[in-house]
N, C-alpha and C positions, 0 to 999 in steps of 0.2 A: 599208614603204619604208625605203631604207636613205640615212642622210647622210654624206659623209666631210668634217671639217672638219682643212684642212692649212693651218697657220701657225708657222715659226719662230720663234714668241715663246709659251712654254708659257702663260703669267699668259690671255693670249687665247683662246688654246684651251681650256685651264678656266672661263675665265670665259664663253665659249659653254655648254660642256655645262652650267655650271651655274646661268645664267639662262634659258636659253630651254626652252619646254616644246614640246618634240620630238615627244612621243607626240601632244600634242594639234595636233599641224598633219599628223600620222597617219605620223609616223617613229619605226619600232620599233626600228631601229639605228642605232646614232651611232658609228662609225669615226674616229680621230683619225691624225694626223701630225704629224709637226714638221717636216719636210723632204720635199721632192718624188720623193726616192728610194723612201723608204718611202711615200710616196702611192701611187707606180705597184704597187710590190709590193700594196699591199690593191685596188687599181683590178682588179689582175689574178686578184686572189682570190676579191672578193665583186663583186655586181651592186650598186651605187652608182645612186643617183637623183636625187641633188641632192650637191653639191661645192662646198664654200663655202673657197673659197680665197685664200690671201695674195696680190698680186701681184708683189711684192719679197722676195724670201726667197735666202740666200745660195744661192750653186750655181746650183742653176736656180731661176728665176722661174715664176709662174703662170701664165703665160702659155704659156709652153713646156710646160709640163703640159697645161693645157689642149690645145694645138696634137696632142700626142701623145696625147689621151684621142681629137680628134677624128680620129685618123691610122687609132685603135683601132677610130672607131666603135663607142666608149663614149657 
């Protein structure tokens, strides 16, 4: 299973990959972003199973991501 973790604050997103233990909740790839641009770009690349997202991030919000992942039927 694959996780995409997207949050404009890096310190966060490192400190995901590097607390929580991924493989053992049975995720073999961890996808990162720091902005919702680059989220759609790996959304559109790799099959994504769980998306652990910021909901306030400059530009676009999570939300809006979200809405386009569901637009994808992602």
């Amino acid at each position: 299973m694959t996780v995409l973790i997207v949050d404009d604050q890096i310190n966060v997103v490192e400190g995901l990959v590097g607390s929580v233990d991924f493989a053992r909740a049975g995720m073999d790839t961890v996808l990162t972003a720091y902005n919702a641009a680059r989220a759609r770009e790996l959304l559109l690349m790799y099959p994504v199973d769980v998306m652990l997202c910021d909901i306030e991030m400059p530009g676009e919000n999570g939300l809006s991501l979200y809405r386009w992942t569901k637009d994808k039927h992602m």
